[in-house]
C-alpha positions as CSV (number, residue, x, y, z in Angstrom):
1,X,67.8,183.5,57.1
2,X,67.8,179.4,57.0
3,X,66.7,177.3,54.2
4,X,65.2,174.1,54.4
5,X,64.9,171.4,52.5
6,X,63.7,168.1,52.4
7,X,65.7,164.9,52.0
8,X,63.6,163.6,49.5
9,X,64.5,166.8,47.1
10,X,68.3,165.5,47.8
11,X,70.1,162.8,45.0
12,X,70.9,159.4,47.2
13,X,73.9,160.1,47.1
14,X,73.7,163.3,48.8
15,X,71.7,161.8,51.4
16,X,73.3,158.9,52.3
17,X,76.4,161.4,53.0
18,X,74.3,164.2,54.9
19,X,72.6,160.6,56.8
20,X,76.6,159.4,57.8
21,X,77.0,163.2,59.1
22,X,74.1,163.0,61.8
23,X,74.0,159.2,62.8
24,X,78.3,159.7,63.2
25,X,77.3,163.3,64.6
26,X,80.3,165.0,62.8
27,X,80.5,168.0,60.5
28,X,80.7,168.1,56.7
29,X,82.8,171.3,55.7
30,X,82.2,171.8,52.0
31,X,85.0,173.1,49.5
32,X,85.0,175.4,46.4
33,X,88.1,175.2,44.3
34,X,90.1,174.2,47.6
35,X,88.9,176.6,50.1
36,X,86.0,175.9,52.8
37,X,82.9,177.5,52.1
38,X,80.3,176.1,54.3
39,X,79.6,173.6,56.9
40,X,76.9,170.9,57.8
41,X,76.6,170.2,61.2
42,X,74.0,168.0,63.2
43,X,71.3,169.2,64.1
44,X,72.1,169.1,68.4
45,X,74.6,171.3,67.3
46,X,73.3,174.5,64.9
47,X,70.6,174.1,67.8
48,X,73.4,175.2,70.2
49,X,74.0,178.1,67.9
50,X,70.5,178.7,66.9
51,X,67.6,178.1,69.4
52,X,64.8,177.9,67.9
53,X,61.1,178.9,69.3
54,X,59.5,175.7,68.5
55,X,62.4,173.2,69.8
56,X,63.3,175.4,72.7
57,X,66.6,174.3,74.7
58,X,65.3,176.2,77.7
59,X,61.4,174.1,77.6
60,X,60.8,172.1,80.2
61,X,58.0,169.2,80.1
62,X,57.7,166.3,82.0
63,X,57.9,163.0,80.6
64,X,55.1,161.6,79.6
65,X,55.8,158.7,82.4
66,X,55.5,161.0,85.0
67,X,52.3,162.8,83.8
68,X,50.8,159.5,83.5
69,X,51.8,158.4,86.6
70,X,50.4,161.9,88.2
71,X,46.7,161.0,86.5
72,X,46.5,157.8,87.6
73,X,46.9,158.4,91.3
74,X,44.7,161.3,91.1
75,X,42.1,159.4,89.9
76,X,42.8,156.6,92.0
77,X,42.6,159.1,94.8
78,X,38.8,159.8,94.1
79,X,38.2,156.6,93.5
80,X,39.1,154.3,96.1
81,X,41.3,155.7,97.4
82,X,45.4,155.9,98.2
83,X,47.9,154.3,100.6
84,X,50.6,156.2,102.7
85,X,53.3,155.6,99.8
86,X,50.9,156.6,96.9
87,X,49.6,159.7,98.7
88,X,53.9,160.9,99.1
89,X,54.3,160.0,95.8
90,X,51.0,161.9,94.2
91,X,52.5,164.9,96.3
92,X,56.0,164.3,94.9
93,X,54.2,164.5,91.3
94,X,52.4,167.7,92.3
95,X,55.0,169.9,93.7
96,X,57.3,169.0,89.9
97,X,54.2,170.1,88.3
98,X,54.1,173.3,90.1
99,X,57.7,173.6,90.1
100,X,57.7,173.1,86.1
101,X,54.3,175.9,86.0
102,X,56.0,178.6,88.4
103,X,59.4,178.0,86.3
104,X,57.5,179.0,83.0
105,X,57.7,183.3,83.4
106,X,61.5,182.6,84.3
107,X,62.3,180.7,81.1
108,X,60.4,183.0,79.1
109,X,62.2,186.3,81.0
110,X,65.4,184.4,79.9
111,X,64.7,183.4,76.7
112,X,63.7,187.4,75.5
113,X,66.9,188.0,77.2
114,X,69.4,185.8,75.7
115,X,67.2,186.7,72.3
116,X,68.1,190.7,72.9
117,X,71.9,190.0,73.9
118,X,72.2,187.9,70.9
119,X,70.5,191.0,68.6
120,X,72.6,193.4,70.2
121,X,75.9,191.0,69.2
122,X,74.4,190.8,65.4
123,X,74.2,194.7,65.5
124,X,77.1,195.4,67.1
125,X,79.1,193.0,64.5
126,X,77.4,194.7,61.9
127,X,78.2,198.2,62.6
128,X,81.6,196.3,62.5
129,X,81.8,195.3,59.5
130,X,80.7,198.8,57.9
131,X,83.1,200.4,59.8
132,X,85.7,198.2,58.3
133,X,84.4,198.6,55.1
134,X,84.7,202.3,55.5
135,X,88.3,201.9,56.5
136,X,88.9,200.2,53.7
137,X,87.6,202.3,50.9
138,X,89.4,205.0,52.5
139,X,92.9,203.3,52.2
């Protein structure tokens, strides 16, 4: 399970060190009596490792350009209407809409996959683990 916590519960110090981490985008490995014991990493990274729901890698939206762009001509459109280039380019808008929509069951199908592969790795390491634990207590 991840913990988070807020900058502002952090000493300045502390800060100013985790802030040096993400704007150089390196990793801070911390130490107990000489030995590594944990890591911070940016954020672009532990995403790599850890997708999240609500930042998902595999979302697609289009920039908010683009949408604007797609509004505008639609409502110039029915307005007064558009020229040869404009009506390409309000198609050109429409079909990434429509690819972006039709994509959506496909990124969902592979999210719940790479989400099962991933519990079936945790599983499989655990049963692992107890099995090496076993071994142990029995040598």
């Amino acid at each position: 399970m991840n913990k988070t916590i807020s900058l502002d519960q952090l000493p300045p110090q502390i800060e100013n060190l985790l802030r040096a981490s993400w704007e150089g985008h390196e990793s801070l490995v911390l130490e107990h009596n000489g030995k590594p014991v944990a890591a911070i990493v940016p954020m672009d990274e532990y995403r790599k490792w850890h997708p999240d729901e609500s930042e998902n890698a595999f979302d697609y939206t289009l920039p908010a350009d683009m949408l604007e762009a797609y509004h505008e001509l639609l409502d110039k459109k029915f307005t007064t209407g558009l020229t040869s280039e404009e009506e390409i380019k309000l198609a050109e808008l429409n079909q990434q809409l429509d690819d972006a929509e039709a994509a959506q069951p496909l990124i969902q199908s592979m999210q719940r996959r790479v989400t099962l592969r991933d519990e079936n790795w945790k599983q499989r390491l655990e049963e692992v683990v107890t099995k090496l634990q076993e071994l142990r207590e029995l040598m």
